[in-house]
C-alpha positions in Angstrom: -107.3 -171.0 57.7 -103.8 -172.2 58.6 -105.0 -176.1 56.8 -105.4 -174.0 53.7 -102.6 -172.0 53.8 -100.5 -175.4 54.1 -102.5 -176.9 51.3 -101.7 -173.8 49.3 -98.5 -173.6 50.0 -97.9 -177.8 49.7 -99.3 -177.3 46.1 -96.9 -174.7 45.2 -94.2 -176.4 46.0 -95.5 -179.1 43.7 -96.1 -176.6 41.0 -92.7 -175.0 41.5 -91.3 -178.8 41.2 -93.1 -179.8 38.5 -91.6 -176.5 36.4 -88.4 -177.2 37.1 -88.3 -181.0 36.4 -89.6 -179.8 33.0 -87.4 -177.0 32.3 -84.7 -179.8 33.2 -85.6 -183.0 31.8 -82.7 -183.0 29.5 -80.4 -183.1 33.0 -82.5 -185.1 34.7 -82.8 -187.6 32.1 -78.8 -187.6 31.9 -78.9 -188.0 35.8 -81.0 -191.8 35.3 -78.6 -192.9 32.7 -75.7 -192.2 34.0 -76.5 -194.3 37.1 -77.6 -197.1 35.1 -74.4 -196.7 33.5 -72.2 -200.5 33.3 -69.3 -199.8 35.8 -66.2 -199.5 33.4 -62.8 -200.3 34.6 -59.4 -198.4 33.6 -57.6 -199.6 30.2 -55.5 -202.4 30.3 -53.4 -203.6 27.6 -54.9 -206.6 25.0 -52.4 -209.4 24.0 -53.4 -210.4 20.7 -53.0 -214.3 19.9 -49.7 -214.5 18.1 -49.6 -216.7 14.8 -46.9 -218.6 13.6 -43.7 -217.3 14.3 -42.8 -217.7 10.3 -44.8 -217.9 6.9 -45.5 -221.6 5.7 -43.9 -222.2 2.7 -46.0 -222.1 -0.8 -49.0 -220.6 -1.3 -51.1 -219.0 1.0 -54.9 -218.1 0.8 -55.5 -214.0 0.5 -55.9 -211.6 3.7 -59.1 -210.3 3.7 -59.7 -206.9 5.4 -63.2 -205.5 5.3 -62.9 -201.6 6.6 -66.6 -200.3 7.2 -67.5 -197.1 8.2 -70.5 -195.5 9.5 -73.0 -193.3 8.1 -70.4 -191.7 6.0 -71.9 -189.9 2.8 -71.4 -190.9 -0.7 -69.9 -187.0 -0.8 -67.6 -186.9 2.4 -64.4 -188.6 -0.1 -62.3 -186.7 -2.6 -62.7 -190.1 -5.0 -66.4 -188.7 -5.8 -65.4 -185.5 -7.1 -66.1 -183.8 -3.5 -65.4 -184.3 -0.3 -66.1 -182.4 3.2 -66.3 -178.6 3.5 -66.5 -179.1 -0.6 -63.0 -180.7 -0.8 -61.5 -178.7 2.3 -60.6 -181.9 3.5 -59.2 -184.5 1.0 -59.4 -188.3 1.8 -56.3 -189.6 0.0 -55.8 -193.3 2.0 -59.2 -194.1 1.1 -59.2 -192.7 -2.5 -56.3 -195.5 -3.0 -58.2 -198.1 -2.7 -60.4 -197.5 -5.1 -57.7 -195.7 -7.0 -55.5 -199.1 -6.7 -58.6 -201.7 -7.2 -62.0 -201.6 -8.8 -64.5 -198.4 -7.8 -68.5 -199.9 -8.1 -70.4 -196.4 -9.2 -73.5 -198.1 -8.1 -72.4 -199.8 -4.8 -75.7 -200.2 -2.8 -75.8 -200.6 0.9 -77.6 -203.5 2.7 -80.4 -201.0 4.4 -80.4 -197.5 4.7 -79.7 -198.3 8.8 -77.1 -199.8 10.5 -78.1 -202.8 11.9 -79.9 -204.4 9.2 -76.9 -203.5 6.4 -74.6 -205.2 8.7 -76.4 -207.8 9.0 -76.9 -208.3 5.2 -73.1 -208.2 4.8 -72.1 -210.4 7.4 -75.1 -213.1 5.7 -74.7 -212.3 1.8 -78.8 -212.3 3.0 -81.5 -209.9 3.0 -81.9 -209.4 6.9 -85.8 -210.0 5.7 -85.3 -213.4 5.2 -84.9 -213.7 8.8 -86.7 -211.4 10.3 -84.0 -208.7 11.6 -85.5 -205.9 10.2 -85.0 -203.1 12.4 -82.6 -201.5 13.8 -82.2 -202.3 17.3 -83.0 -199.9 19.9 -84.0 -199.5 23.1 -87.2 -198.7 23.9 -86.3 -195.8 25.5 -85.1 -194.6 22.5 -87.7 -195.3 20.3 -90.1 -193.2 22.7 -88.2 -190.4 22.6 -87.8 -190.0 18.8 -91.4 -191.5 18.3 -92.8 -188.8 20.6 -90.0 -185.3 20.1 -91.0 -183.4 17.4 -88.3 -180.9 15.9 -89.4 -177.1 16.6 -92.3 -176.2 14.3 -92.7 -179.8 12.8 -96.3 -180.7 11.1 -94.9 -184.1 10.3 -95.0 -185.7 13.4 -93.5 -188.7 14.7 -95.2 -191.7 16.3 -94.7 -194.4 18.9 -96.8 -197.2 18.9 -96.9 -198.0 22.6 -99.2 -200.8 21.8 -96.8 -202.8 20.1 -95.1 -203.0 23.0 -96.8 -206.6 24.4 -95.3 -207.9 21.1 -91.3 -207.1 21.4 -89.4 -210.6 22.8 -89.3 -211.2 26.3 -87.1 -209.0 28.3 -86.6 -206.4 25.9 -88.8 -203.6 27.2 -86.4 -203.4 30.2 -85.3 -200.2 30.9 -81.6 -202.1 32.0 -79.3 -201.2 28.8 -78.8 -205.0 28.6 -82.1 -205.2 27.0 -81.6 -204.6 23.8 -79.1 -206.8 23.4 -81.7 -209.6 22.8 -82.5 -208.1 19.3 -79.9 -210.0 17.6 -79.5 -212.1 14.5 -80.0 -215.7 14.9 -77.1 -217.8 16.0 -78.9 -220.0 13.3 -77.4 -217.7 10.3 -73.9 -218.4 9.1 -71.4 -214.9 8.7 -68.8 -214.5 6.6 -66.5 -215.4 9.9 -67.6 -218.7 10.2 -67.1 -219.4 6.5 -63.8 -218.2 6.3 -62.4 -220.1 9.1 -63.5 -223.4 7.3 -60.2 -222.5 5.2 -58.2 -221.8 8.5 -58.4 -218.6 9.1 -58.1 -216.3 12.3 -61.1 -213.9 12.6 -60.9 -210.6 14.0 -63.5 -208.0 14.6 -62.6 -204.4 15.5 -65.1 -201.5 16.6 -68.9 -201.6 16.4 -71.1 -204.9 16.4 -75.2 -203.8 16.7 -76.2 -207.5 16.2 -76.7 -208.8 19.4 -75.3 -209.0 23.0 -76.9 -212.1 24.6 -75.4 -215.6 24.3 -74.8 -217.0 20.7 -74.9 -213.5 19.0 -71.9 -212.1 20.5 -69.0 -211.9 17.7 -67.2 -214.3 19.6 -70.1 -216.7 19.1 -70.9 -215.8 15.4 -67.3 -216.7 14.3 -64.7 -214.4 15.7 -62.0 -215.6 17.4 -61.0 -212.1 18.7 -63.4 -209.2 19.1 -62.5 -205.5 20.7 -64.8 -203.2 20.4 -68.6 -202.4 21.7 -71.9 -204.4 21.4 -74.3 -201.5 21.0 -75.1 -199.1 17.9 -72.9 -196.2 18.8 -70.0 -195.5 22.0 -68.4 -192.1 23.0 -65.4 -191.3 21.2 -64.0 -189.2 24.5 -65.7 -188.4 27.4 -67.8 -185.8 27.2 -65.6 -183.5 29.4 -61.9 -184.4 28.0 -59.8 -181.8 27.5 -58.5 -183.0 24.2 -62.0 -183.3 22.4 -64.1 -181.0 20.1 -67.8 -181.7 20.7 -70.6 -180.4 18.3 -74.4 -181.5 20.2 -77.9 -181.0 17.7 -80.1 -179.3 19.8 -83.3 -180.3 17.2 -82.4 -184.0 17.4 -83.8 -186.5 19.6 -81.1 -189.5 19.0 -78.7 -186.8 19.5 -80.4 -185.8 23.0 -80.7 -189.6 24.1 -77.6 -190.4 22.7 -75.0 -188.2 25.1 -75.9 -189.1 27.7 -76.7 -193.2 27.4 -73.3 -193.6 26.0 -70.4 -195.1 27.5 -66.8 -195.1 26.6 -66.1 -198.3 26.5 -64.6 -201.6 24.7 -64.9 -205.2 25.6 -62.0 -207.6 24.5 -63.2 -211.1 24.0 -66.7 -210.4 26.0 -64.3 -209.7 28.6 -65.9 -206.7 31.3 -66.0 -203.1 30.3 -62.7 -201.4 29.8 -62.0 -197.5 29.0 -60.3 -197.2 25.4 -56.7 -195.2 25.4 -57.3 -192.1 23.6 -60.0 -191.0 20.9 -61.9 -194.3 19.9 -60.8 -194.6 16.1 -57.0 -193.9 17.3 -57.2 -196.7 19.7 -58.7 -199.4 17.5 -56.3 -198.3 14.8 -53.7 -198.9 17.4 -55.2 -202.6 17.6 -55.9 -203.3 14.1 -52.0 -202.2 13.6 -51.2 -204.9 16.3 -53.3 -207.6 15.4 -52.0 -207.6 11.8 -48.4 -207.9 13.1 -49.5 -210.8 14.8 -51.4 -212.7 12.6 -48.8 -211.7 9.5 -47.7 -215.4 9.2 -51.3 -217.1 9.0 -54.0 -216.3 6.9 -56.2 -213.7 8.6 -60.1 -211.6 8.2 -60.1 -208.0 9.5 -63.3 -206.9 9.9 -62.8 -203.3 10.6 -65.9 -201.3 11.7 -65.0 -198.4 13.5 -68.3 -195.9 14.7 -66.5 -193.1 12.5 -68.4 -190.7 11.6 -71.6 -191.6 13.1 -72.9 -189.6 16.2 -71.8 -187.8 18.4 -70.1 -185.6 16.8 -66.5 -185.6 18.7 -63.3 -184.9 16.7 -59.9 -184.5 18.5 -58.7 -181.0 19.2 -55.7 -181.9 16.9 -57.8 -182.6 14.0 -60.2 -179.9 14.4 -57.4 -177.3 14.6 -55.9 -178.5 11.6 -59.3 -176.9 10.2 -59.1 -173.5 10.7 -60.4 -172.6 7.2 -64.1 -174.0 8.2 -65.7 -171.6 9.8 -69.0 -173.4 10.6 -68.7 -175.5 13.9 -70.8 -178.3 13.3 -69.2 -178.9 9.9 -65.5 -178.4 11.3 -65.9 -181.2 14.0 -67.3 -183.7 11.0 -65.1 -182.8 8.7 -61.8 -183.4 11.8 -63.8 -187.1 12.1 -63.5 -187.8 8.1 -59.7 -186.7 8.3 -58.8 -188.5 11.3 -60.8 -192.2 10.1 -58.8 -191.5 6.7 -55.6 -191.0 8.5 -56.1 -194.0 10.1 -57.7 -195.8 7.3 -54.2 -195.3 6.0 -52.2 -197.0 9.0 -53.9 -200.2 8.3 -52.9 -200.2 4.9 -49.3 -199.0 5.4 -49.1 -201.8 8.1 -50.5 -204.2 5.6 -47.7 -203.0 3.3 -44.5 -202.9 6.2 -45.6 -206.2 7.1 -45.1 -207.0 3.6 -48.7 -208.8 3.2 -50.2 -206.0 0.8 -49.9 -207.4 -2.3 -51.9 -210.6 -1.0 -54.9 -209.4 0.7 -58.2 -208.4 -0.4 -59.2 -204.8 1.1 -62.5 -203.7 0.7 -63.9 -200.2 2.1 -67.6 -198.9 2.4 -70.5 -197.2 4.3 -73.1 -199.0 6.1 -75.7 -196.3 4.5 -75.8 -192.6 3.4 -74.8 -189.9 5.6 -77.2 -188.8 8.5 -79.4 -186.0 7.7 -80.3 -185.6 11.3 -76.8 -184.0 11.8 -77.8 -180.8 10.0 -75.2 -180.5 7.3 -77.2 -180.4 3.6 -74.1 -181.4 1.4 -72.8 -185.1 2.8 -74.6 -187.4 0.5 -74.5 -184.6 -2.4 -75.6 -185.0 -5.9 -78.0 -187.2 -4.4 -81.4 -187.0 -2.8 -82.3 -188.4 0.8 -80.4 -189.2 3.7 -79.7 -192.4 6.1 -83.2 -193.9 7.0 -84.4 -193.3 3.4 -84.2 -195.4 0.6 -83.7 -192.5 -2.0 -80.1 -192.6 -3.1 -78.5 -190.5 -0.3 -79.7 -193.3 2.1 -78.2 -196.3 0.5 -75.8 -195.2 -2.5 -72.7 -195.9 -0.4 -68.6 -195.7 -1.4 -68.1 -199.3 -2.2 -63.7 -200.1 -3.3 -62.1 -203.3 -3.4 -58.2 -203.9 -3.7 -56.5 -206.8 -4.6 -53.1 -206.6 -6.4 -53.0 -208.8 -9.4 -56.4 -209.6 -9.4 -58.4 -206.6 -9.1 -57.2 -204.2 -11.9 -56.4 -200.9 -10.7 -58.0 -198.0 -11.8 -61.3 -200.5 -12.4 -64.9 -198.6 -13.1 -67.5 -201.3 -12.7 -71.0 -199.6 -13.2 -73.6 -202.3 -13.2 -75.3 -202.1 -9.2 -73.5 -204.2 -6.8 -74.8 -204.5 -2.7 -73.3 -205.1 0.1 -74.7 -208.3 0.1 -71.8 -209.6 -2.5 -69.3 -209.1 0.1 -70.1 -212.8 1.5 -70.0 -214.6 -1.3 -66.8 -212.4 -2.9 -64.9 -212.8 0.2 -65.4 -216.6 0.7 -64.5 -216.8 -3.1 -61.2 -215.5 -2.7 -60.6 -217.7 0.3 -61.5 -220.8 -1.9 -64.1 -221.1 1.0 -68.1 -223.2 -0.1 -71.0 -220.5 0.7 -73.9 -222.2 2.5 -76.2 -224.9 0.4 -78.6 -225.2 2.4 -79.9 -221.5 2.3 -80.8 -218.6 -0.2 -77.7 -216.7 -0.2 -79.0 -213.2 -2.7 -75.2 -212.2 -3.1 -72.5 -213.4 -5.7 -68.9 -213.6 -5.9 -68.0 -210.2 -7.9 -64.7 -211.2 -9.3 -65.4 -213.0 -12.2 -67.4 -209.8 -13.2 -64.5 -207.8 -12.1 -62.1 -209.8 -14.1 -63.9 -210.0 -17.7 -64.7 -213.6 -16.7 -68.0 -213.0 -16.5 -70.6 -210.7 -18.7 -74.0 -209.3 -17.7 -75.6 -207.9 -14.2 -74.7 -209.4 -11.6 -77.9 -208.5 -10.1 -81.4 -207.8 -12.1 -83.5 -207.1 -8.7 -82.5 -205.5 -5.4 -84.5 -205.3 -2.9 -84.7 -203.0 0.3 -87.3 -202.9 2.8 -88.1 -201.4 6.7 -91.6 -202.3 7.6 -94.3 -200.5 4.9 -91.3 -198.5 3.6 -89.9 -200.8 0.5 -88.3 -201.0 -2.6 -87.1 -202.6 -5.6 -84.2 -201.6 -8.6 -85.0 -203.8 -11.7 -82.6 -202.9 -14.1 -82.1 -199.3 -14.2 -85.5 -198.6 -12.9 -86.3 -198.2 -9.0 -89.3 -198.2 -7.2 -90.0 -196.9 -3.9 -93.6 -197.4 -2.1 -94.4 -195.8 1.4 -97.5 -197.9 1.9 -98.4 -195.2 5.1 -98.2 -192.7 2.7 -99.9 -194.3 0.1 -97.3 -193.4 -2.5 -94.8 -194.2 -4.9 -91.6 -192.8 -6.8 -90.9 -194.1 -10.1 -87.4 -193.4 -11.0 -85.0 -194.4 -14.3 -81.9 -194.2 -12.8 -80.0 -194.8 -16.2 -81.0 -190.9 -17.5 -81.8 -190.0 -14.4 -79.9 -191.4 -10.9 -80.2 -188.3 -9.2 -84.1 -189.0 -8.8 -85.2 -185.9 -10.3 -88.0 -187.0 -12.3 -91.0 -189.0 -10.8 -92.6 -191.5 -13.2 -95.0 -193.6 -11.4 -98.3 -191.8 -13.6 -96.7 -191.8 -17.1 -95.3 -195.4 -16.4 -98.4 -196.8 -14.4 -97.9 -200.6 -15.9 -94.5 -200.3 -14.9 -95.4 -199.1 -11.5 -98.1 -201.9 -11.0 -95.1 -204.5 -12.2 -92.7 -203.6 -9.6 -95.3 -203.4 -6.7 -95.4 -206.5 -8.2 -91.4 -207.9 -7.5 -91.9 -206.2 -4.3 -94.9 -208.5 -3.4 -93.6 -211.7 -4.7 -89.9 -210.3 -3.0 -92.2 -210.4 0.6 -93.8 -213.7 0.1 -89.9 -215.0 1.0 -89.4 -212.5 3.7 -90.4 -213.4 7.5 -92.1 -211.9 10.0 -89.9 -209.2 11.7 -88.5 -210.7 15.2 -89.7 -207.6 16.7 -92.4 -204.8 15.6 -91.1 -200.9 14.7 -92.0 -199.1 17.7 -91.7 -195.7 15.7 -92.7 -194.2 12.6 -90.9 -190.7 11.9 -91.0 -188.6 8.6 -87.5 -187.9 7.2 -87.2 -185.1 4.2 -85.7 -186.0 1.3 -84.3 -183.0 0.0 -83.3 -180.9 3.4 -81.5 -182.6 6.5 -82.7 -181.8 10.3 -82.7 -178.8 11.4 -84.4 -176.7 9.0 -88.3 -175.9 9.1 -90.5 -178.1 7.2 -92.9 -176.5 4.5 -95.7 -178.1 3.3 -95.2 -180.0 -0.1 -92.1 -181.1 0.4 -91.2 -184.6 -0.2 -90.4 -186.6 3.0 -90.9 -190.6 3.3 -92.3 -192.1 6.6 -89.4 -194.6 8.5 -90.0 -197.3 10.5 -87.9 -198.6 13.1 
């Protein structure tokens, strides 16, 4: 009797375990990444490599400064006729450069994802052609959101475990060094490497996501200084701080794996982990400031890519008490985060102009894709349809400016579509630097369209593509196919780019055509260096958050 009452009672207490590590897997999931943590040390000061002590005489080639933001919607600026909180919170430093240069109405981003936009800028390449598709992520992550449903949910993610024998050695790991070996080929050239053909110093600020390991680092893709972090996202503040406003998404998965695998953290040079001084934005303003005033006697190329506004959602108390007229939390904390990256959008370009180098550098400002759906807020990529992960306009129609006094008229409109991908081969233009032979670079130089030298598109195809998920604009006309899904969406953005009015059966030879671009478009792509490990639904025409009805439109995402 007493061997089964100890049986009973050793099963109970396994029961009684087993209930409590489920009611607390959200802490005891923080608990394992925290220890796997990087050890960080205390902030230390960064001496920037001083240039010349004075400006050579003559000519000097233009400053380029390339200010990239992340996930911010086509509707979170004033330019566009909106803005946050429906104009609560106006963006007047960004406005001026498009107010001062050329505005593109139909600027298109590289991916409607992080990683493979960036990638397409720093190329002037589709990331298809070699093979860095996906985001990367670790695997870790792509479990969680290919398994975590939101509350009431019948379109349900996957994760494709069995994939898993096919992702590069050492990437399945569960170190958070692993996924640094999703990177872009040291093979590819960036714009970096171009530019300093023509002598210039290279300087990258904020958020890389193209690799970590040996040869992908910035410093090894053609930066000669680099502060910021190697991963997709970083803490802005601790968690805890007492000068930070947090705002958490209970429905979200990337928000739940995100808190707590985040460190706050920069790396100067590949140097060790360092804390940042202050909220991250402020701090690598603070650097950007000084690194201009270093390099104001040289020719210089500011890539600028803070993780502003991407998640988590963290805004400083100061900015998020200026506020007080948004009464919604979650929208008060993103809309503190737009003011304070436009604030300090505007302390670059005032030390541009005190340093008296504003009148000869090239400043372009834009979005590595649409504004997140998953963060809940329905009016961030407004008038258009979709979110970040989609390829409907909210995913990739992006704020694209570029200012250059005396070259760039101010006040420009330039409609035809324009990607991100033109970024290369414009910027190595204005340094007088050779783009690649020996490649297919798909972006041009924009300024000879921008200064009546040249007539026409620039551009009659674009292409976009994450795994079955792809898509083509010819002309005015875009196509998207979910090949999962078995479905298309016919669009004619020239009467109708809010994507309103679905085509595909009264246009069928149309269709067939661009299925056809698409095809011919894969026949040059690669294989992807590693395979999606997830396939999630996204909603087109409601963020996270909300309960999904049947017959809504959603699209199926691969990453």
């Amino acid at each position: 009797m007493r061997l089964w009452t100890w049986l009973g009672a050793v099963v109970l207490v396994i029961v009684v375990a087993l209930g409590v590590a489920a009611a607390n897997k959200a802490t005891i999931f923080a608990m394992i990444a925290h220890a796997r943590m990087p050890h960080v040390a205390p902030n230390h000061p960064v001496s920037w490599d001083q240039g010349p002590a004075t400006a050579p005489a003559g000519r000097r080639p233009p400053n380029v400064v390339f200010i990239l933001a992340d996930d911010m919607g086509y509707n979170d600026i004033t330019f566009n006729g909106g803005g946050v909180a429906r104009g609560a919170v106006p963006t007047p430093n960004i406005d001026s450069i498009g107010r001062q240069g050329v505005a593109f109405a139909n600027g298109y981003a590289g991916n409607a994802t992080c990683a493979p936009s960036r990638a397409a800028i720093m190329t002037g390449r589709y990331p298809t052609r070699f093979g860095f598709e996906f985001t990367p992520a670790p695997v870790a992550f792509e479990k969680m959101v290919g398994t975590e449903a939101e509350p009431g949910a019948f379109a349900k993610p996957k994760f494709f475990k069995d994939r898993l024998k096919d992702m590069p050695p050492g990437t399945n790991s569960s170190s958070p060094e692993a996924v640094n070996r999703l990177a872009v080929p040291s093979s590819e050239i960036t714009i970096a490497e171009v530019l300093k053909t023509q002598g210039y110093h290279t300087l990258h600020f904020g958020k890389w996501h193209l690799g970590g390991t040996k040869g992908s680092r910035p410093e090894d893709q053609g930066f000669d200084e680099s502060l910021g972090f190697i991963a997709g996202a970083s803490m802005y503040r601790p968690e805890h701080a007492p000068d930070v406003e947090n705002s958490k998404q209970p429905w979200d998965p990337i928000d739940r794996f995100l808190w707590p695998n985040l460190p706050y953290e920069v790396q100067f040079n590949g140097s060790p982990e360092f804390a940042p001084k202050g909220y991250m934005t402020d701090y690598l303003t603070d650097q950007a400031a000084a690194a201009i005033k270093a390099n104001r006697n040289r020719p210089f190329f500011m890539y600028f890519a803070p993780n502003a506004i991407h998640t988590p959602l963290q805004a400083t108390r100061a900015d998020y008490d200026a506020l007080p007229g948004i009464k919604d939390h979650r929208l008060r904390v993103y809309a503190a985060m737009v003011r304070n990256l436009d604030r300090n959008v505007g302390r670059i370009l005032q030390t541009l102009k005190d340093e008296g180098l504003d009148q000869n550098t090239l400043v372009i400002f834009t979005s590595d894709n649409g504004g997140a759906g998953y963060i809940g807020l329905p009016e961030i990529n407004k008038p258009y349809r979709g979110w970040k992960s989609t390829f409907f306009e909210g995913g990739i129609h992006a704020p694209f400016f570029m200012r250059w006094p005396g070259r760039i008229a101010p006040g420009s409109r330039y409609d035809y579509p324009v990607g991100h991908i033109d970024i290369f081969a414009t910027a190595a233009a204005a340094a007088g630097a050779q783009v690649p032979k020996d490649r297919v670079i798909d972006g041009v130089d924009l300024l000879p369209y921008l200064q009546g030298k040249a007539t026409g598109r620039p551009h009659q195809t674009l292409f976009w593509r994450s795994g079955q998920y792809k898509v083509v604009l010819d002309g005015d006309w875009k196509l998207q196919s979910s090949e999962s899904q078995h479905k298309v969406w016919l669009y004619d953005l020239s009467t109708d780019p809010t994507e309103q009015h679905e085509l595909s059966r009264v246009q069928p030879d149309r269709a067939k055509a661009m299925l056809a671009l698409i095809a011919a478009q894969d026949r040059q792509s690669v294989r992807p260096m590693w395979p999606s490990l997830l396939q999630g639904a996204v909603f087109v025409d409601h963020p996270s958050g909300v309960p999904q009805k049947k017959g809504e439109e959603y699209i199926m995402w691969d990453n």
